[in-house]
Backbone as a ProteinNet text record, in pm:
[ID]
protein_1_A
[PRIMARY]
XXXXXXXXXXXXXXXXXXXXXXXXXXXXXXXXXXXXXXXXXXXXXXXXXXXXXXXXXXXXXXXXXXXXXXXXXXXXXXXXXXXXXXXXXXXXXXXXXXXXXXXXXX
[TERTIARY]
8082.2	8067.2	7954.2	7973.4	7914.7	7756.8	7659.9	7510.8	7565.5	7520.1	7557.5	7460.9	7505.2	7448.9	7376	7268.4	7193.1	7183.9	7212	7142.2	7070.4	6903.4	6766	6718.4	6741.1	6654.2	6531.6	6477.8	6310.9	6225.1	6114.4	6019.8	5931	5911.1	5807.1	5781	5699.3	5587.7	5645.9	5703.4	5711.2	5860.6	5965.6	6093.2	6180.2	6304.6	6372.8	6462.2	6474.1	6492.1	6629.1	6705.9	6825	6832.4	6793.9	6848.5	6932.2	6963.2	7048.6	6983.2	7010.4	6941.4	6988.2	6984.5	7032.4	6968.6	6848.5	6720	6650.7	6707	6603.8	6532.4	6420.7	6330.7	6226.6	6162.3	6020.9	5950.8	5854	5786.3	5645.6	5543.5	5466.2	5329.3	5374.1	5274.8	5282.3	5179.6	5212.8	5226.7	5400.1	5393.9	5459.4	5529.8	5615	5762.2	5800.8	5979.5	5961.5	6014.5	6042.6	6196	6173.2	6300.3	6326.7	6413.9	6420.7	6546.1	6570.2	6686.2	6751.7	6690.2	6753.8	6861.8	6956.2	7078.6	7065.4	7124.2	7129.9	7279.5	7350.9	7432.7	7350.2	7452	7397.7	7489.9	7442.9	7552.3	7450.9	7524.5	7393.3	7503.8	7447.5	7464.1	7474.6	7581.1	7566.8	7533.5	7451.3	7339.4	7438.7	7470.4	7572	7463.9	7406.9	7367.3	7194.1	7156.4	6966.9	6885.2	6924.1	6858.2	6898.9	6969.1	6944.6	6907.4	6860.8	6778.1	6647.5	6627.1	6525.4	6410.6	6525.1	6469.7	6489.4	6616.7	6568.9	6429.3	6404.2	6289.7	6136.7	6179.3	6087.6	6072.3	6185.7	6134	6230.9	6284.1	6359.9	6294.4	6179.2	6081.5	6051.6	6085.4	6025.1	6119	5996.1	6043.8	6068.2	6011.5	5960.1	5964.2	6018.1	5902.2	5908.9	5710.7	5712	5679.7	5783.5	5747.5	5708.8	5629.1	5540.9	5655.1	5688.7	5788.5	5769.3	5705.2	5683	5774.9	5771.1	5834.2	5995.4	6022.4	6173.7	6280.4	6356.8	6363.4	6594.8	6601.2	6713.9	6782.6	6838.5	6894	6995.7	7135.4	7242.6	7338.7	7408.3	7474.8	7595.4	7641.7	7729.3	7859.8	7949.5	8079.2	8043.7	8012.1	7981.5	7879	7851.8	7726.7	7778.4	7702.6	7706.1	7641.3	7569	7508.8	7388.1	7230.2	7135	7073.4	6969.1	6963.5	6728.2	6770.8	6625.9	6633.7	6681.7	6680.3	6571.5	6567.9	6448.9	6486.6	6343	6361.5	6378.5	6386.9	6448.6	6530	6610.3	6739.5	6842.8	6814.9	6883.2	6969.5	6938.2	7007.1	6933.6	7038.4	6983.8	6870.5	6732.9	6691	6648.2	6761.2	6788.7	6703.2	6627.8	6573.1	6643.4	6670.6	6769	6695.6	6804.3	6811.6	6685.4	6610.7	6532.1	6627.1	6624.2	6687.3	6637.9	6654.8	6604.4	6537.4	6414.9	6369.1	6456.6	6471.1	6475.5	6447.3	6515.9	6454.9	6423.2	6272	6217.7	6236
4389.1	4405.9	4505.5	4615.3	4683.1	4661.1	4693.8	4661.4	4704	4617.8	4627.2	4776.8	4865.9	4968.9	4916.9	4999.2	4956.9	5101.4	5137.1	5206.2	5193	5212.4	5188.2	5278.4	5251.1	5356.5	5299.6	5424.1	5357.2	5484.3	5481.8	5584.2	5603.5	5798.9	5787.5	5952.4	5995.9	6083	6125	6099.1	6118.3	6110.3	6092.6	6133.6	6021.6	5934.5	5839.8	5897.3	5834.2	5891.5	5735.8	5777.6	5733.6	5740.1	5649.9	5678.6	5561.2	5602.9	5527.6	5456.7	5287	5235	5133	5135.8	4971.4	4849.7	4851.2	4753.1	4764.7	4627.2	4610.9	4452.6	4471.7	4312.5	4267.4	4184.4	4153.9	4216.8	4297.5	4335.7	4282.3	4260.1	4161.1	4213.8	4321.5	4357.7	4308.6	4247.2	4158.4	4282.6	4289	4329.5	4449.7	4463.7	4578.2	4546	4618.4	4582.3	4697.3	4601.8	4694.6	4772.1	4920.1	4971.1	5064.3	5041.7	5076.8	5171.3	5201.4	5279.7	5374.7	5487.1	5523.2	5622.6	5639.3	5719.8	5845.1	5955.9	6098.6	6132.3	6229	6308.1	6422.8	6395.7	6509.7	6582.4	6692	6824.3	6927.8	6999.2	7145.9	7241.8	7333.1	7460.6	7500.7	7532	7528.3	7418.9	7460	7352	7348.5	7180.7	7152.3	7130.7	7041.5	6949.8	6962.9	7085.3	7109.5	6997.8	6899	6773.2	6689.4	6656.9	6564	6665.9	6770.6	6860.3	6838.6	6821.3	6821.6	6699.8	6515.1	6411.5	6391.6	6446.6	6451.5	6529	6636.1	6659.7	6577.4	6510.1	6433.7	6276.1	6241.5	6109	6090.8	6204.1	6219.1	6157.4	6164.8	6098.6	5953.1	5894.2	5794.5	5675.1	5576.7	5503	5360.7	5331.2	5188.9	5259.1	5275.5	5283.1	5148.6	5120	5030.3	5033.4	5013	5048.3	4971.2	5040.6	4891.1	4808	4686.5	4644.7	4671.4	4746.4	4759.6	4915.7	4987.4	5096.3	5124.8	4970.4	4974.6	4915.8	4994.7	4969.9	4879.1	4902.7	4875.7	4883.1	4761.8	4774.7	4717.9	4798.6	4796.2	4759.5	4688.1	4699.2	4739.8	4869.6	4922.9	4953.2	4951.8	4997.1	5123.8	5233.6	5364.1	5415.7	5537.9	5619.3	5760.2	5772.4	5829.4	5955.7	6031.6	6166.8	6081	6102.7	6091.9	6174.8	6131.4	6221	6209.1	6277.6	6286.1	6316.4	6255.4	6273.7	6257.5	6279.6	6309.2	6178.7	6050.9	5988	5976.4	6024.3	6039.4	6095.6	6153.2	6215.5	6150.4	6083.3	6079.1	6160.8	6312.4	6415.3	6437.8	6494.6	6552.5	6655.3	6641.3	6769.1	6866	6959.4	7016.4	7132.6	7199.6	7305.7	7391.2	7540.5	7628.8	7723.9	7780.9	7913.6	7969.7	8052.8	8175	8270.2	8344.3	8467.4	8560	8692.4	8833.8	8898	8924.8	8975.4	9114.4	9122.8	9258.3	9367.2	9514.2	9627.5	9669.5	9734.8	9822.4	9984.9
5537.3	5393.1	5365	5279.1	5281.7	5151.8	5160	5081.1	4976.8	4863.5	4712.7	4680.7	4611.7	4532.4	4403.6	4374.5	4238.2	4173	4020.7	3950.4	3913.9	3899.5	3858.5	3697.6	3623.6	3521	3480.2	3513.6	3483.3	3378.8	3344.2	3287.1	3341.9	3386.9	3504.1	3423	3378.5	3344.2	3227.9	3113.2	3034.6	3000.3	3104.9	3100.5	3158.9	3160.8	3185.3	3300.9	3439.1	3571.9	3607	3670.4	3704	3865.2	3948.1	4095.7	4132.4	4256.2	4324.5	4455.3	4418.3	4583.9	4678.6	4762.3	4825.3	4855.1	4805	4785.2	4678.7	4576.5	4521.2	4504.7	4489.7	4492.1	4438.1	4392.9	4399.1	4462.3	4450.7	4515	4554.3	4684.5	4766.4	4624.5	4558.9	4471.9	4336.1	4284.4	4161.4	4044.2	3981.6	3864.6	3884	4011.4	4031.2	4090.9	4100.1	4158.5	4246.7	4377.7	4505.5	4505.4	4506.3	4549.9	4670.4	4753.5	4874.1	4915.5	4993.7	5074.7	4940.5	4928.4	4779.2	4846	4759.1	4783.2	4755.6	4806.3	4772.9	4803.3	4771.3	4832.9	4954.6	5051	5129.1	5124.6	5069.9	5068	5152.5	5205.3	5233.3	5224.1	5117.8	5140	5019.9	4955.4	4828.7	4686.7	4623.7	4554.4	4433.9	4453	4345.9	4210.9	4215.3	4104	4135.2	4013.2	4020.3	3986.2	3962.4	3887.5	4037	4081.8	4226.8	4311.5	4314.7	4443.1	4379.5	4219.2	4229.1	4235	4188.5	4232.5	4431.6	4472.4	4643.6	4666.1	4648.7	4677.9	4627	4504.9	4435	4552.9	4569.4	4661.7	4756.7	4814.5	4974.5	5058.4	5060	5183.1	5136.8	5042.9	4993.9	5044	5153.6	5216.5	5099.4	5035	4915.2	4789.9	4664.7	4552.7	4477	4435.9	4359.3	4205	4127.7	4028.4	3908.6	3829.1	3751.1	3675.5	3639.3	3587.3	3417.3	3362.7	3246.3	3205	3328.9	3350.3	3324.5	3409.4	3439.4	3312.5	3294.3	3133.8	3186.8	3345.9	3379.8	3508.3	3600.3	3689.8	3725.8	3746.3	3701.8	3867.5	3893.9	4009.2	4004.6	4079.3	4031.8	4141.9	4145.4	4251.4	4297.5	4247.2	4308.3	4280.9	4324.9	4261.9	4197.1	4085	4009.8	4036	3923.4	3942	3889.5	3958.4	3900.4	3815.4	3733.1	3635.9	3558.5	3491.2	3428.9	3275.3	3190.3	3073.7	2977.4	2846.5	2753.3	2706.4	2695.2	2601.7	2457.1	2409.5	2228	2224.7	2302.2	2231.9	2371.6	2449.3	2565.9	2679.4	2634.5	2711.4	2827.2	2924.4	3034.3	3069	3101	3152.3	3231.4	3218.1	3332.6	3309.3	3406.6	3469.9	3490.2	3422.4	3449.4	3549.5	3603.8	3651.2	3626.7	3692.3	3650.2	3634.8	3505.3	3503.7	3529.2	3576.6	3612.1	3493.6	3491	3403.5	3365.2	3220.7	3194.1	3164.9	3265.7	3277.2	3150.6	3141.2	3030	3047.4
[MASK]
++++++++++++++++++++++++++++++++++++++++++++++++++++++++++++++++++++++++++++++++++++++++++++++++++++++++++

């Protein structure tokens, strides 16, 4: 049987963050929720989705996070995984980091 999946949305520097994990718990720290084994797509090569390259790089390495439970505004158990995300709290949209464009010639 395969480990139940969790969607986590929480608030972490100003902005509402969406990952994917296969542990979540009490954490041994009073007043946080342990989350563990977080999910990514591994794709390499061509960069599908700039918002999960840019939470993989944000906590790819991240063995635990504990996060304050005042933070966590939701944790959802879900059949699949979704696209994670970083949206603006007040309007609930996505925000995404575009492209640098090429400056233009003068």
């Amino acid at each position: 049987m395969a480990k139940p999946l969790y969607k986590i949305t929480f608030h972490n520097h100003g902005r509402v963050y969406e990952l994917y994990a296969r542990h979540v718990a009490s954490s041994a720290l009073w007043g946080f929720t342990e989350v563990g084994e977080l999910v990514f797509d591994l794709r390499d090569g061509v960069l599908v989705d700039p918002t999960e390259e840019r939470l993989r790089d944000e906590f790819g390495d991240t063995r635990v996070l504990h996060l304050p439970m005042q933070s966590v505004i939701r944790i959802e158990e879900v059949a699949k995984k979704g696209q994670p995300a970083i949206r603006d709290p007040a309007t609930g949209e996505k925000v995404v980091t575009p492209f640098p464009l090429p400056a233009k010639p003068r």
